[in-house]
C-alpha positions in Angstrom: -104.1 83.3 81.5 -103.5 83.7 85.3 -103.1 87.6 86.6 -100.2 88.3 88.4 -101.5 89.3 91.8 -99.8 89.5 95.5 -103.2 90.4 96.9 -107.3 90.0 95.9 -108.0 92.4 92.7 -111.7 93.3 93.1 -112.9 93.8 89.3 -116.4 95.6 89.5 -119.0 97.2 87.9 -121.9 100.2 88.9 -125.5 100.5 87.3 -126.4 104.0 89.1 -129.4 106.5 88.9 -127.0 109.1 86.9 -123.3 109.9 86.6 -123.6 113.0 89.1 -120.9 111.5 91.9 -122.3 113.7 94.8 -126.3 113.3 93.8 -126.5 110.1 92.2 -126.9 106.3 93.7 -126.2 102.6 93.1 -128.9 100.8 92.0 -126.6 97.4 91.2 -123.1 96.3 91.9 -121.4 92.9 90.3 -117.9 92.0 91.8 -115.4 89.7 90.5 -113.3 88.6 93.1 -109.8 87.4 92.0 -107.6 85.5 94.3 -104.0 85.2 94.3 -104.2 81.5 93.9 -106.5 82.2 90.9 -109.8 81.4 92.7 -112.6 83.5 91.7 -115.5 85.1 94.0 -118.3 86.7 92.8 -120.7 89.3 94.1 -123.9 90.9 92.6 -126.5 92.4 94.3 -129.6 95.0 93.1 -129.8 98.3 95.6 -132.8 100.5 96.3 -130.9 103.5 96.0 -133.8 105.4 98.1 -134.7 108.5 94.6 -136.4 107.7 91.7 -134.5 106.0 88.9 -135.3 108.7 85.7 -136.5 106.2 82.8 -134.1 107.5 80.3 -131.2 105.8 82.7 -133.4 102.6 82.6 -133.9 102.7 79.1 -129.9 102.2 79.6 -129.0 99.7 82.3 -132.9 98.2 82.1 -133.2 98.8 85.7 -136.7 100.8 87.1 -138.1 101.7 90.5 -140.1 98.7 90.7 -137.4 96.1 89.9 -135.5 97.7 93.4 -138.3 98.6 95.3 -137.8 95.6 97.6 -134.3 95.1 97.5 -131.7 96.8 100.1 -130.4 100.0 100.4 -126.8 100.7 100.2 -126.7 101.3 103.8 -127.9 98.1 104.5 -125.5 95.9 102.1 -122.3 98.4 102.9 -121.1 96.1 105.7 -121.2 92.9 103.7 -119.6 94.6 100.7 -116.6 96.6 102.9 -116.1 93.0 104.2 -115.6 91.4 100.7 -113.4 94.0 99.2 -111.6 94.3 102.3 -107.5 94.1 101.4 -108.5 94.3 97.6 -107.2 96.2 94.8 -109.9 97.8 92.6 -110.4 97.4 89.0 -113.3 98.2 86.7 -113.9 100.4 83.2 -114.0 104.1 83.7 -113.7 103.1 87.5 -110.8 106.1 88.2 -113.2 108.7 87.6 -116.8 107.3 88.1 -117.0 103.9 90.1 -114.8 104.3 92.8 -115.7 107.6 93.5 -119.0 107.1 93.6 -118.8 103.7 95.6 -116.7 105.8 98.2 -119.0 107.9 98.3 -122.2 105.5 99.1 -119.9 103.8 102.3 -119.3 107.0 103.4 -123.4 108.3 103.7 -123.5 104.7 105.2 -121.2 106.3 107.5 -118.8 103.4 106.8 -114.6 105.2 105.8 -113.8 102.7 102.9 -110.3 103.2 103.0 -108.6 104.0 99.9 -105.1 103.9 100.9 -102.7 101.6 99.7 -104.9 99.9 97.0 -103.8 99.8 93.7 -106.7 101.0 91.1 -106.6 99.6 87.6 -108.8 100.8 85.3 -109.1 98.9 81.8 -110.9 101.8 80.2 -107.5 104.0 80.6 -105.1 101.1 79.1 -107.8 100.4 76.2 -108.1 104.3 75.5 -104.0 105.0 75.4 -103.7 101.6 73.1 -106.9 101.2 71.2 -109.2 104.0 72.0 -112.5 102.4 72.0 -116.0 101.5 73.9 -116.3 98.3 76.1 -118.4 97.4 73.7 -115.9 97.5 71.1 -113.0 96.6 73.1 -114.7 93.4 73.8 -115.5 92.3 70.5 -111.7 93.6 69.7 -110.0 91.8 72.6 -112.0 89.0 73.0 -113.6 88.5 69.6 -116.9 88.4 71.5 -120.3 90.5 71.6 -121.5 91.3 75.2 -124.6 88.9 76.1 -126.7 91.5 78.3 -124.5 94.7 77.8 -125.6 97.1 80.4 -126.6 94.7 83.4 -123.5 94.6 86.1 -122.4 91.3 85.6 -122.0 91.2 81.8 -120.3 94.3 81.7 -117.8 93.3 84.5 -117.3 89.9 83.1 -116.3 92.0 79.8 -114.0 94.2 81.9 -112.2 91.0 83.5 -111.7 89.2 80.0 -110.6 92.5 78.4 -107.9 93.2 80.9 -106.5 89.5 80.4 -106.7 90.0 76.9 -104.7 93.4 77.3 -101.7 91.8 79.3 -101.8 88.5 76.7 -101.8 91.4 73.4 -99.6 94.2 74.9 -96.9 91.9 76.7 -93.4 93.7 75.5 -95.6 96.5 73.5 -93.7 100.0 73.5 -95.7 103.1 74.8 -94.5 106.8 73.8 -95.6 108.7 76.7 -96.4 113.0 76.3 -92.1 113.4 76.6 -91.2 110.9 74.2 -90.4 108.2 76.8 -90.5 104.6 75.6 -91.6 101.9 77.5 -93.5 98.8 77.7 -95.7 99.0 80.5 -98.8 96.2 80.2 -97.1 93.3 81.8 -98.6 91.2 84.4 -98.7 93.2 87.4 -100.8 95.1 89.6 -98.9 97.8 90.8 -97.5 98.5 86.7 -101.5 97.9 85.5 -101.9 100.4 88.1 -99.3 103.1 87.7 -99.9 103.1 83.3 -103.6 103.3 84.2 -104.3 106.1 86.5 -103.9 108.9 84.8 -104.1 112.0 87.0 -103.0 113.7 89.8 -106.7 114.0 91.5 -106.8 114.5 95.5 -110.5 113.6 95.9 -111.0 111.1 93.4 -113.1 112.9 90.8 -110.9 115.5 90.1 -112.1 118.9 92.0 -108.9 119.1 93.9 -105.8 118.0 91.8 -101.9 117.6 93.2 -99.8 120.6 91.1 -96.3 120.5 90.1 -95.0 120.4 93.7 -97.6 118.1 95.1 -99.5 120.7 96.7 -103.1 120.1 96.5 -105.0 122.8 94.0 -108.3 124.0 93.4 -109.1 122.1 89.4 -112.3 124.1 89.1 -113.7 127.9 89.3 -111.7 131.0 90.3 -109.2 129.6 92.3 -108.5 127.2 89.7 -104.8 126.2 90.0 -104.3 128.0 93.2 -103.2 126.4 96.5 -106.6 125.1 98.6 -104.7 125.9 101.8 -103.4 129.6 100.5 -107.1 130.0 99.9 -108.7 128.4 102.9 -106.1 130.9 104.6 -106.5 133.7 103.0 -110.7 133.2 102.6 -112.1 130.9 104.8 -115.6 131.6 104.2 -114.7 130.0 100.3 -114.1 126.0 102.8 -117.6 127.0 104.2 -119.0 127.4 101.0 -117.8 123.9 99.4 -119.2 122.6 102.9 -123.0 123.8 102.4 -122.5 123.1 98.8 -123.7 119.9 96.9 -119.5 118.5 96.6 -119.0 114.9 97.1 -118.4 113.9 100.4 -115.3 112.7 99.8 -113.9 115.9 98.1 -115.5 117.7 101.6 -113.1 115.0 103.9 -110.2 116.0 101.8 -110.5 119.8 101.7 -111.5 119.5 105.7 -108.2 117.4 105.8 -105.9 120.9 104.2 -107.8 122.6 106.7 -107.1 120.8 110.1 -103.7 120.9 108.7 -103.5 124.4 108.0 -105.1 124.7 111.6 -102.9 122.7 113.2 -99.6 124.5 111.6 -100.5 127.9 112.6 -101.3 126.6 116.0 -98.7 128.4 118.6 -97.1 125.8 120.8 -96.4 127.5 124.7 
């Protein structure tokens, strides 16, 4: 089948050093490019991620120091790659809460702001886990009726991604969904902004989660002993705590975001003459 799409969905896939967002690096990336029109692009390149890749990851993803030694760094590939997924929405497995936060965070210590605003993120992992909680692994041979030919290398896994998410739209078109409140709906059909709105599944600020929207769409701390209290009350109130989460090993993306609440704190109390 054809996806839906008004603009480029960019389905992708991450083989990293470790799943630490503000520590860890990409050592290969494979993006499928899908076109309104249905033409497909695809991109997959290996990355010297610049730290040593620990062998129990390669015994994973099969990837070691020597196989990237010679390839680029991120830094070096992050124009070419802010080029191709420029106007794109993102897709992947897991992506909401590992691969685009991490990929963020590479093109911004390649000083490069991959802007985040107005894409739509789908994440297949999210629709598979409310319908059929499973692995990719699983999901593929479910789905698809396939087994994954080189699980753990970029490409196969994102190929695997793509065919799963058709699959879910082909299976789940019309299928009723009881959300937390009872609510019925059917919300897999073919379209990006619906994949995207059943899919992302929380309320995060910075991506990975450490600063969460609350009931009233204020932004709140999601993590030690401000935990559910206003970041700008605290910032206020404490400012040394924004000077700590600066020095501290945070994402970089989570440190824009918290020095975004406090310019605008700033810039509120500011007394215009």
């Amino acid at each position: 089948m054809k996806l839906n799409l008004t603009k480029p969905l960019a389905v992708f896939d991450l083989e990293t050093t470790g799943t630490n967002v503000g520590t860890d690096r990409i050592v290969e990336i494979s993006v499928i490019k899908i076109h309104p029109d249905g033409r497909e692009e695809t991109l997959t390149r290996r990355v010297n991620p610049g730290i040593p890749i620990p062998p129990e990851v390669t015994a994973i993803h099969g990837i070691s120091d020597e196989d990237v030694k010679d390839e680029p760094t991120f830094a070096m590939l992050a124009p070419l790659l802010n080029q191709f997924l420029t106007n794109c929405d993102l897709g992947g497995y897991n992506s909401n809460k590992f691969d685009i936060p991490l990929l963020v965070e590479e093109f911004l210590r390649a000083e490069i702001d991959f802007d985040i605003k107005g894409r739509r993120f789908v994440d297949v992992q999210n629709i598979f886990h409310k319908m059929e909680p499973r692995t990719l692994k699983a999901a593929y041979k479910f789905y698809c009726n396939k087994e994954i030919v080189n699980a753990h290398s970029a490409e196969a896994d994102t190929r695997a991604t793509y065919e799963v998410l058709l699959s879910q739209i082909e299976r789940y078109q019309g299928a009723e969904y009881a959300d937390k409140d009872g609510k019925i709906s059917t919300p897999v059909i073919n379209d990006i902004k619906a994949l995207h709105e059943f899919s992302f599944q929380n309320r995060n600020a910075d991506l990975v989660g450490h600063i969460i929207f609350n009931d009233k769409n204020l932004e709140v701390f999601n993590f030690g002993k401000y935990k559910g209290r206003p970041v700008a009350e605290i910032f206020s109130s404490e400012p040394s705590y924004y000077d700590w989460m600066m020095k501290a090993d945070f994402p970089l993306y989570t440190k824009k975001i918290i020095t975004g609440i406090k310019l605008r704190g700033f810039n509120k109390s500011s007394v215009k003459i």
